[in-house]
Structure formats: structure tokens, C-alpha cells
C-alpha positions in Angstrom: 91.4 218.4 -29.0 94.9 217.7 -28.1 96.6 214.1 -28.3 96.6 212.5 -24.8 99.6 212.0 -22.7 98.7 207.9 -21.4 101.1 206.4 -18.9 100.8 203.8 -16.3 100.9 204.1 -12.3 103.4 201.2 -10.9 103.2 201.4 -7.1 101.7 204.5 -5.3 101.8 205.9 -1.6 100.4 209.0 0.2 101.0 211.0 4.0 98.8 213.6 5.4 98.2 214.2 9.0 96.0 212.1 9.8 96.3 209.6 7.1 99.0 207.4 7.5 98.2 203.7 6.0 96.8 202.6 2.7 93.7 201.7 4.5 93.3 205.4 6.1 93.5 206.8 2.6 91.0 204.3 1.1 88.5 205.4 3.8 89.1 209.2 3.1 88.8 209.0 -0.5 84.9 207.5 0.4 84.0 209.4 3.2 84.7 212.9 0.9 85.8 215.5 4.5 88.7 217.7 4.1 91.7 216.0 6.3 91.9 217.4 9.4 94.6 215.3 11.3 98.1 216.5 13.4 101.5 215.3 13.3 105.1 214.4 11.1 105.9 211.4 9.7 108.8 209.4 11.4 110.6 209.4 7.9 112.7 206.3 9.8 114.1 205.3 6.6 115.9 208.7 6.4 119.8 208.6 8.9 118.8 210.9 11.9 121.7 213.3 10.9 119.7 214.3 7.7 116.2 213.9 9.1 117.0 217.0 11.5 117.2 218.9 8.5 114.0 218.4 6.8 110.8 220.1 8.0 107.4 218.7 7.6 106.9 219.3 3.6 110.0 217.8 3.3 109.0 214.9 5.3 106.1 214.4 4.1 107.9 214.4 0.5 110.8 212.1 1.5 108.3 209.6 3.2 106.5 208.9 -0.1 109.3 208.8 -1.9 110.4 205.9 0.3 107.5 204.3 0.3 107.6 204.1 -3.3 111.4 203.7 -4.1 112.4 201.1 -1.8 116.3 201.0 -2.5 116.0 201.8 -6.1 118.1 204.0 -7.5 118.8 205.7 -11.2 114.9 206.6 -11.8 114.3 210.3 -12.0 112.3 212.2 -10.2 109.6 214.9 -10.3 109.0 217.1 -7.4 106.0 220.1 -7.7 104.3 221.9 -4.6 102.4 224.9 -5.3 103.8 227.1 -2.2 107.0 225.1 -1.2 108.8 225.8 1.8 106.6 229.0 2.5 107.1 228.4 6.5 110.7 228.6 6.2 110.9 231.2 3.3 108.8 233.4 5.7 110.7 232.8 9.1 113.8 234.1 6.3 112.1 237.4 5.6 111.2 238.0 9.4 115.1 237.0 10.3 116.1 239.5 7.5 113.7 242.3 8.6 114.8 242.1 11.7 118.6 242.6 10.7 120.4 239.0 11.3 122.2 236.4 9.2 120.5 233.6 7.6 121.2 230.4 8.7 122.6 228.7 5.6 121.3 225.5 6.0 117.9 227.3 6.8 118.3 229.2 3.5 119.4 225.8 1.4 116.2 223.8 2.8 113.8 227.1 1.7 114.6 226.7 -1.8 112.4 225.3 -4.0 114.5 221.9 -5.1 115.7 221.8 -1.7 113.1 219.0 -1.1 114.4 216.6 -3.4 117.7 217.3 -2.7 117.5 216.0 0.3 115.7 212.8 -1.0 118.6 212.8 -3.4 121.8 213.1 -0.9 120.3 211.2 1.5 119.9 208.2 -0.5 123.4 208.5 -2.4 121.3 209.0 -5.6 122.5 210.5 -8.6 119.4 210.3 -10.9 117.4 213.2 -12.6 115.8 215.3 -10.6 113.4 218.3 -11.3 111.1 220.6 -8.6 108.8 222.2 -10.6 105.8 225.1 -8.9 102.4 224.2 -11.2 100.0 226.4 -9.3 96.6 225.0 -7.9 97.2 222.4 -11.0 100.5 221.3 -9.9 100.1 217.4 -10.4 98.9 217.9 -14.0 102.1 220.0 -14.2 104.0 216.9 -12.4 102.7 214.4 -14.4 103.4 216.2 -17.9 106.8 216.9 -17.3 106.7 213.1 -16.2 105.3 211.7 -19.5 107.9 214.2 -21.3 110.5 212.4 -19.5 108.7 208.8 -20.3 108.8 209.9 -24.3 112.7 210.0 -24.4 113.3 206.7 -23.4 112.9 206.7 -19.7 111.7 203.6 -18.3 109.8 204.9 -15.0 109.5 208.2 -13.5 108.6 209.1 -9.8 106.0 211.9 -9.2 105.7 213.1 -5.9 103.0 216.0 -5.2 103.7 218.0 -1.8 102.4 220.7 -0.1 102.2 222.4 3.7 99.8 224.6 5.2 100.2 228.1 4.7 101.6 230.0 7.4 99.3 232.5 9.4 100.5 235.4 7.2 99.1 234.1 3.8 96.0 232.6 4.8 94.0 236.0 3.4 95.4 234.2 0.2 94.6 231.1 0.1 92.0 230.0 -2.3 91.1 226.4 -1.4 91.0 224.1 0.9 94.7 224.6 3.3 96.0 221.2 4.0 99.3 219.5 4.4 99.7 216.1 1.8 102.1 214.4 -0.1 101.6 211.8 -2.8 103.8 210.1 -5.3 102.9 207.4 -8.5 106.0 205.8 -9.8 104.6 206.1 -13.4 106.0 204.1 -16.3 104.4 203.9 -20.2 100.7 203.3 -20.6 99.8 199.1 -20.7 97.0 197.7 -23.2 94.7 196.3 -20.5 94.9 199.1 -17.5 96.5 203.4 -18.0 95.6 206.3 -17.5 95.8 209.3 -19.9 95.8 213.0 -19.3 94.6 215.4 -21.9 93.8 219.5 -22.6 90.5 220.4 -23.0 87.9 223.7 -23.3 85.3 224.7 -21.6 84.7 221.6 -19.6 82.2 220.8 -16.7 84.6 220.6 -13.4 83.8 217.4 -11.0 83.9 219.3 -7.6 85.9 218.7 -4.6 85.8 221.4 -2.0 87.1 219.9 0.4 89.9 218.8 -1.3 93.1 221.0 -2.8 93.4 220.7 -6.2 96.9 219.7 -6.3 95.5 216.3 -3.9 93.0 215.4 -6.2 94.6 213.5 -8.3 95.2 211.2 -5.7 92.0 211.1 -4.6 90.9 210.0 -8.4 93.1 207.4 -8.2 91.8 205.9 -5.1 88.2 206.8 -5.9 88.3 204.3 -9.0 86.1 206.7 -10.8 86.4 207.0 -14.6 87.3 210.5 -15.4 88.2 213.7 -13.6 88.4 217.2 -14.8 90.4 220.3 -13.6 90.3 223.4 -14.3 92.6 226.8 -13.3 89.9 229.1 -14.7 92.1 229.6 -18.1 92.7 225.9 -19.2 90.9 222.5 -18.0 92.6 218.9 -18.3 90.4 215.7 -17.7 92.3 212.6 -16.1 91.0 209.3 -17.3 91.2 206.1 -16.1 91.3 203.0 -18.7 91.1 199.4 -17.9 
């Protein structure tokens, strides 16, 4: 058995459709239903002239990045989304098959750190920033890269988990449940009376959430206040815990 990776979570915030306020998400995490709602956020904390550039991952990304931020600058940050911009990448491939120019700013928001670019720019910062693609386990993959960060010195880190529906095109691909989220944990090394740890482990009995993407259910643990939580991609499992 590995060592576990233990870190704290400072302040957290999460936006689906649907689920807009602390309370909404409480309620969610009991009722156990796949989330089903419409809309953007306003991302009002964003200037208009760069809020027309970001589409609903982004959005939804930049929103909880607020949320947890504030005006804080100088922390780095981790971005990871399984499928990314998929909506724009596509409407790039149709644009291209069809034999016209891409739009550059089209092409620079389809990229995969285009996300927290954004967040970056926008808010004049000049911190760290890494967007990482984990798979259906992408916020284990956030939150090691986080804790590697955490082990050279760094004081917090912010995580923020994102993902969009896939367009009509890919749904004969999807595997789980399709559902637009975002969540971020400004994390920051584990405290004696109340972390969380992380850790690799084999052949492991999987706690099931099938209405709930993988990538999300870390989140959902959080809120759920259960102990443990174990993951699995069908090679490797990982089991969160929760110590207090």
C-alpha cells in the first residue's frame, strides 16, 4: 500500500445547471438524482469584454474559481476536465470540413488550458497554472498534481474540476452519466484535527454513484460527510478519506 497524499480543503464552491447555491448542492448531495437543470452562470465577477469569450465550461470553471478566490492572487492553479472544450473543438472540425478559416479566438478558447487562461488574464494573475485531462478519474488526477505542488513549499493550491455535456456526435461514447459541473477546493497541507487524504489501492470494493460522473464525485463526498470513498478506472482504484 502506497503512502497517502493528506491535504486540507480551505473554502470550496460548485455550479451545475440547476445547482446554483450552497444550499442547492447540500440538497443534491442527499437526494442522490443525476442533475438535470438548464442555464449559464452570470460569471458577473468576470469584465463583459472577456465574459463574451468564454462558453459554458469555461464559465462554469471561472465561476468557481471566483467563488473561491475572491481577489487573491499568486496561488496556483489546477485545471482538469476529462473532455474539455469538445463543443467548440467539434464546431472546428465541421468549420474545417467544410473548407473555411478558423476563427482564432474560437481556436484559442478550444484548447485545453484555454480555460484557465481566461481565469488567468482576466484577473491580471500571474500565478501557476496547469490544465491537466485525468480521464473519468480526473479530480484524483487534480488533486495529486495539487498535493505535488503542496510538497514543494506551496502554501495553497486551487483545484477546479470542470466538465460540459458532450455534444450530440459523441454521446455513442459516453460512458457515464453526461452532465455539465464545475467544482473547486482551495486545498492547503493536511491539519491535525480535520484532512483528508488520498491514497492507491488494489482490488477495492467501488461505493456506486450512477447517477453521478466520476469526475463530480468527489464533490459529492465532500458534501456527503461520509468517511471514505473509493474509485476505480477499471486498472487502478484510489479511496478518498475523510479525517476529523
Amino acid at each position: 500500500m502506497e503512502p497517502a497524499l493528506r491535504f486540507s480543503i480551505i473554502r470550496q464552491a460548485a455550479w451545475a445547471p440547476g445547482l446554483a447555491l450552497p444550499e442547492d448542492w447540500q440538497a443534491w448531495a442527499c437526494q442522490a438524482r443525476q442533475i438535470d437543470g438548464a442555464g449559464e452562470p452570470a460569471l458577473t465577477a468576470m469584465a463583459p469584454m472577456m465574459r463574451r469569450r468564454a462558453g459554458l465550461l469555461d464559465r462554469m470553471a471561472c465561476e468557481v474559481g471566483y467563488a473561491v478566490l475572491g481577489d487573491a492572487t499568486g496561488i496556483p492553479i489546477i485545471f482538469c476536465s476529462r473532455h474539455g472544450a469538445a463543443d467548440r473543438s467539434l464546431a472546428l472540425l465541421k468549420t474545417l470540413a467544410a473548407g473555411q478559416l478558423l476563427s482564432p479566438t474560437a481556436f484559442g478558447m478550444s484548447v485545453h488550458n484555454g480555460t484557465c487562461g481566461l481565469f488567468s488574464i482576466a484577473r491580471q494573475d500571474t500565478a501557476n497554472a496547469i490544465a491537466l485531462a485525468g480521464g473519468p478519474l480526473s479530480g484524483v488526477s487534480a488533486v495529486i498534481e495539487a498535493c505535488g505542488l503542496l510538497q514543494t513549499g506551496v502554501d495553497q493550491v486551487l483545484v477546479i474540476v470542470a466538465d460540459g455535456k458532450l455534444p450530440d456526435a459523441y454521446q455513442t461514447y459516453a460512458d457515464e452519466p453526461d452532465q455539465a459541473f464545475a467544482w473547486a477546493w482551495l486545498i492547503g497541507p493536511p491539519t491535525a484535527d480535520d484532512h483528508f487524504s488520498l491514497q492507491s489501492h488494489h482490488h477495492q470494493p467501488v461505493n456506486s454513484t450512477p447517477y453521478c460522473p466520476a469526475a463530480l464525485a468527489p464533490h459529492l463526498f465532500y458534501l456527503s460527510g461520509e468517511r471514505d470513498l473509493v474509485q476505480t478506472d477499471g486498472q487502478q482504484s484510489w479511496m478518498w478519506q475523510r479525517h476529523v
